[in-house]
Wavefront OBJ file of the C-alpha trace (Angstrom):
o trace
v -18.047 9.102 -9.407
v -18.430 13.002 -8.719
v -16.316 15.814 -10.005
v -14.780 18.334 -7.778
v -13.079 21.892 -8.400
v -10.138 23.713 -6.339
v -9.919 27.698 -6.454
v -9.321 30.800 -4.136
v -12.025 32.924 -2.390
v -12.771 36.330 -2.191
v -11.378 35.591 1.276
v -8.112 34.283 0.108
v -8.189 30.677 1.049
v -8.201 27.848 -1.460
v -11.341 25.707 -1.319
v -12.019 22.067 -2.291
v -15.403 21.779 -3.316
v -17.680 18.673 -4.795
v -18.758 20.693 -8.346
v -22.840 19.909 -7.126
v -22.543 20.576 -3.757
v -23.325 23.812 -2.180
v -20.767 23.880 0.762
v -16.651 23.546 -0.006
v -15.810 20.187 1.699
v -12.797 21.160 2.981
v -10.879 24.631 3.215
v -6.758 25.211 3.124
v -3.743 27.973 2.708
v -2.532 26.546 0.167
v -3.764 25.251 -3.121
v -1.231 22.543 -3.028
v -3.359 21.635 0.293
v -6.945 21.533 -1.557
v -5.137 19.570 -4.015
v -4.491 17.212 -2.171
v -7.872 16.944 -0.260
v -9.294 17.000 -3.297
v -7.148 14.124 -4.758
v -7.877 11.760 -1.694
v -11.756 12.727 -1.571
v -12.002 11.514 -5.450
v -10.166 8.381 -4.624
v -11.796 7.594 -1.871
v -15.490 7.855 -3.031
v -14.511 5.981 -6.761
v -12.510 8.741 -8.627
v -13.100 11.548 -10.612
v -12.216 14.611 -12.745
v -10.034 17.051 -10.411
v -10.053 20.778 -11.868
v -7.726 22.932 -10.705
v -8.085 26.927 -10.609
v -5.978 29.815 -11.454
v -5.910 32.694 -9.607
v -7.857 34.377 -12.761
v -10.519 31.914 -11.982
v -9.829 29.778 -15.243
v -9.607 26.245 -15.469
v -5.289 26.112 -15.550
v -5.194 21.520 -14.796
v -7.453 18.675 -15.130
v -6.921 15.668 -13.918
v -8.406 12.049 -13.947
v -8.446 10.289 -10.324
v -8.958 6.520 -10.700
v -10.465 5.084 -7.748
v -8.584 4.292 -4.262
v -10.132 0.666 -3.688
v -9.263 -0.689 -6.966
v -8.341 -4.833 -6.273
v -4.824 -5.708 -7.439
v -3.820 -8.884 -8.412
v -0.846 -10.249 -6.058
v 1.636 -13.066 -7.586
v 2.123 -15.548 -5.002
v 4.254 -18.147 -6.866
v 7.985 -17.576 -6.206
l 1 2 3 4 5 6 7 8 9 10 11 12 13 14 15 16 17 18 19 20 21 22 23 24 25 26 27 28 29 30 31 32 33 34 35 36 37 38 39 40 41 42 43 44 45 46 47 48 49 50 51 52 53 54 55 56 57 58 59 60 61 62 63 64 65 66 67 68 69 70 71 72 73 74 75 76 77 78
């Protein structure tokens, strides 16, 4: 489970970045975009906390990610 942060750049574009990694892993024009990268990263590497930027810098949303490859149980009496 890793943590990973979305905020603008001094460049203007909104980065999705793993919160130890060096490198953003993936860079948008849109925070909605990073978002969403963000979102499907956590899920697909066993979930996460997801925070979410202003364009002060401050934390404005957090959000739990539960993980992507979660087994669900499937009723097969009908």
């Amino acid at each position: 489970m890793s943590n990973r942060s979305v905020f603008k750049d001094e460049n203007g574009q909104w980065k999705n970045k793993r919160d130890d990694a060096s490198k953003a892993g993936s860079v948008h024009d849109t925070q909605k975009e990073a978002e969403n990268a963000a979102r499907e990263m956590l899920r697909t590497n066993g979930g996460g906390e997801l925070s979410t930027h202003g364009l002060d810098g401050r934390i404005r949303s957090k959000d739990t990610i539960a993980p992507g490859n979660e087994s669900k149980v499937i009723d097969t009496e009908r």
